[in-house]
C-alpha positions in Angstrom: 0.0 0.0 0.0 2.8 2.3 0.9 4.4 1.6 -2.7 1.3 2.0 -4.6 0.6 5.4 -2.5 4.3 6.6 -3.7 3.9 5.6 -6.5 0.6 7.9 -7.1 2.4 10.7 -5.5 5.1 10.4 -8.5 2.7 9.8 -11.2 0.8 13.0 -10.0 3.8 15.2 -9.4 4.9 14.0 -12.9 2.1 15.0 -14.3 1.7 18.3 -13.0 5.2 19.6 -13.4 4.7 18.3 -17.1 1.6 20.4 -17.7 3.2 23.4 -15.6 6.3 23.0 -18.4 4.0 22.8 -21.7 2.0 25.9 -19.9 5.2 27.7 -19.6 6.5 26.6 -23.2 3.1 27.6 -24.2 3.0 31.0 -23.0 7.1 31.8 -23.6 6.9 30.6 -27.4 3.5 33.0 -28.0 5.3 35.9 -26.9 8.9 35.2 -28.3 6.8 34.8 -32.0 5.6 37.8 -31.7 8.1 40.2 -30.3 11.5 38.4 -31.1 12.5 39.7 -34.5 15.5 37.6 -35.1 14.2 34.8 -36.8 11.2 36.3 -39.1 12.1 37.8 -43.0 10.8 41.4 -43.7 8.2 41.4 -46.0 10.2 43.2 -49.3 13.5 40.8 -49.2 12.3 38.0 -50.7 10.9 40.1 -53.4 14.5 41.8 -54.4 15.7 37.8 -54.4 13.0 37.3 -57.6 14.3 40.7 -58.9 18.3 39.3 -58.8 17.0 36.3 -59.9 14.9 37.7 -63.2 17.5 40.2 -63.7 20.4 37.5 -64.2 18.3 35.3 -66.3 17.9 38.0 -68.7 21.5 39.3 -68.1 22.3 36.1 -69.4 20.0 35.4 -72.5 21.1 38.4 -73.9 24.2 36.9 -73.3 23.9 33.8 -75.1 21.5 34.9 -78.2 25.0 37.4 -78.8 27.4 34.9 -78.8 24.9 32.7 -81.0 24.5 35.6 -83.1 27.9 36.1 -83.4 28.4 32.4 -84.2 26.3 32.7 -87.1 27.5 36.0 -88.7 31.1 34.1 -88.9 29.8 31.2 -90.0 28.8 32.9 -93.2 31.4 34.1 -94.0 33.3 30.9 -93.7 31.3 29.0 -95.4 30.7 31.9 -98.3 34.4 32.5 -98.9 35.4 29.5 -100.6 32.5 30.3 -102.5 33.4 33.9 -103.4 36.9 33.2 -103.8 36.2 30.5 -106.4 34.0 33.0 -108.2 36.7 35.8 -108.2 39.3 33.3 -109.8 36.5 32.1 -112.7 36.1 35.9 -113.4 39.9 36.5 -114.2 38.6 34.2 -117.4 35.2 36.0 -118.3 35.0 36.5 -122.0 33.4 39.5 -120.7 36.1 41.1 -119.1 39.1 39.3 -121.3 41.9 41.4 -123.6 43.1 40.3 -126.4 46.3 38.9 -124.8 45.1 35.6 -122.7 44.9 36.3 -118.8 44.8 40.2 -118.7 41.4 42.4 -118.5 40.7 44.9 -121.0 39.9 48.7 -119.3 38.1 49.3 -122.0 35.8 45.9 -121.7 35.1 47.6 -118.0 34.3 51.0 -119.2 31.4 49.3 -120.9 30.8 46.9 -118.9 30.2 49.3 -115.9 29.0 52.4 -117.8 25.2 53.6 -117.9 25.2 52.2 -121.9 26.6 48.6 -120.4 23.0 47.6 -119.1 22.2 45.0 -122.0 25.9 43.5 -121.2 25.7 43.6 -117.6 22.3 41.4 -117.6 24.1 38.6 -120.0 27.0 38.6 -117.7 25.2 38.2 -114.8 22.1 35.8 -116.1 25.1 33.2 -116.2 24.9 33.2 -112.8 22.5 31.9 -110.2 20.4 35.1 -108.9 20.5 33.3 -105.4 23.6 34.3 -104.9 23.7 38.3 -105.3 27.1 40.0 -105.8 29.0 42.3 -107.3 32.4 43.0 -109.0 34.7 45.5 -108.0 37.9 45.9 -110.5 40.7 48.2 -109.2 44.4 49.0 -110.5 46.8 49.0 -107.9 47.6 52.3 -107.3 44.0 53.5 -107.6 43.6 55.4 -110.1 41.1 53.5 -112.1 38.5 51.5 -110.3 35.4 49.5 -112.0 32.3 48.6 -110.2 30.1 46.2 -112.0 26.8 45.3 -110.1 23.5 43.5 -111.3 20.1 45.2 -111.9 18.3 42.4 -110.7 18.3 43.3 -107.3 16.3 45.9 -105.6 17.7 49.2 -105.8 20.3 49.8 -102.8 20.1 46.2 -101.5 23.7 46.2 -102.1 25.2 49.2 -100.7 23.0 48.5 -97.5 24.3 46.5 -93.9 23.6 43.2 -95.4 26.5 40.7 -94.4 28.5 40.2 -97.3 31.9 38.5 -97.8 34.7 39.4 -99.9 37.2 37.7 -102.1 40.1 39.4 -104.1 42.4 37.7 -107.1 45.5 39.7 -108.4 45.2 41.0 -112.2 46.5 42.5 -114.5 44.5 45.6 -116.9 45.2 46.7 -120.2 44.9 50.6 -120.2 45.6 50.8 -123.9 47.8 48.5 -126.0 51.1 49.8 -124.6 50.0 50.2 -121.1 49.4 47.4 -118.5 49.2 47.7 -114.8 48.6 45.1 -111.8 45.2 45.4 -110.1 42.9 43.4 -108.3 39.3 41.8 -108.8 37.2 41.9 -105.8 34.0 39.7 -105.8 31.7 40.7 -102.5 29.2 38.3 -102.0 26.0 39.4 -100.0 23.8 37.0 -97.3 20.2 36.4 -98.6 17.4 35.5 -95.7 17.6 31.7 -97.4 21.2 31.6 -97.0 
């Protein structure tokens, strides 16, 4: 009887100083909540973490479409330039352009080619070529006194002197001024980006 009577005592003293601690937990934790500011977020932080956040994604797609637009500008040209460079070397040999002597360009072949009256002649020069690739044809003598530019009239007017991206290809040549004169020069062939290239 005497164990069973401690033993109540403990169970009962247990119990209260168990309720007495949750009471005190209780009524500590309510008012540490609401007047301990240490461990709460103000309301506005959180909202310049999304602002850092949105700003570097966009800080960073900007980024990457320029290097991808940068990617494909040079690719362009790299793939074009073979292309234009081929060209310039098969226009050393245009019956268009050709002297009498093989391998040398007549200036006075050029003056027609590339005056107003040259029209009908420009067209047949250029119809040999695909009109998917537009270019034109710049002949110069070396020290630059005489320069040629022979473009088609099949494109729009000022297509070519606008910012399209174009690529350029010279060849060494040599002009006929007049039959006792002949000077080195070159032939530049620029070679303009379409929208299906």
């Amino acid at each position: 009887m005497v164990v069973s009577l401690s033993t109540n005592k403990v169970g009962s003293l247990f119990i209260n100083n168990l309720l007495a601690a949750g009471r005190k937990f209780w009524e500590k934790s309510d008012t540490s909540i609401l007047r301990d500011e240490r461990g709460t977020l103000e309301p506005h932080s959180d909202l310049l973490a999304t602002a850092l956040a949105v700003i570097g994604f966009v800080v960073f797609a900007a980024l990457l479409s320029r290097a991808y637009m940068g990617y494909e500008d040079s690719s362009f040209a790299l793939e074009n330039y073979e292309s234009a460079s081929l060209l310039a070397g098969t226009l050393t040999e245009a019956p268009a352009f050709r002297a009498e002597s093989p391998g040398i360009l007549s200036a006075s072949a050029l003056d027609k080619l590339s005056g107003p009256d040259g029209q009908d002649e420009r067209m047949k020069f250029f119809a040999a070529f695909s009109g998917n690739y537009p270019f034109l044809v710049e002949i110069r003598t070396g020290d630059g006194r005489w320069q040629w530019l022979i473009d088609p009239e099949i494109v729009e007017p000022g297509y070519l002197m606008g910012k399209q991206e174009k690529v350029a290809a010279s060849v060494p040549v040599v002009i006929e001024l007049n039959p006792a004169e002949s000077v080195p020069g070159t032939l530049t062939v620029v070679m303009y980006k379409t929208p299906w290239m």
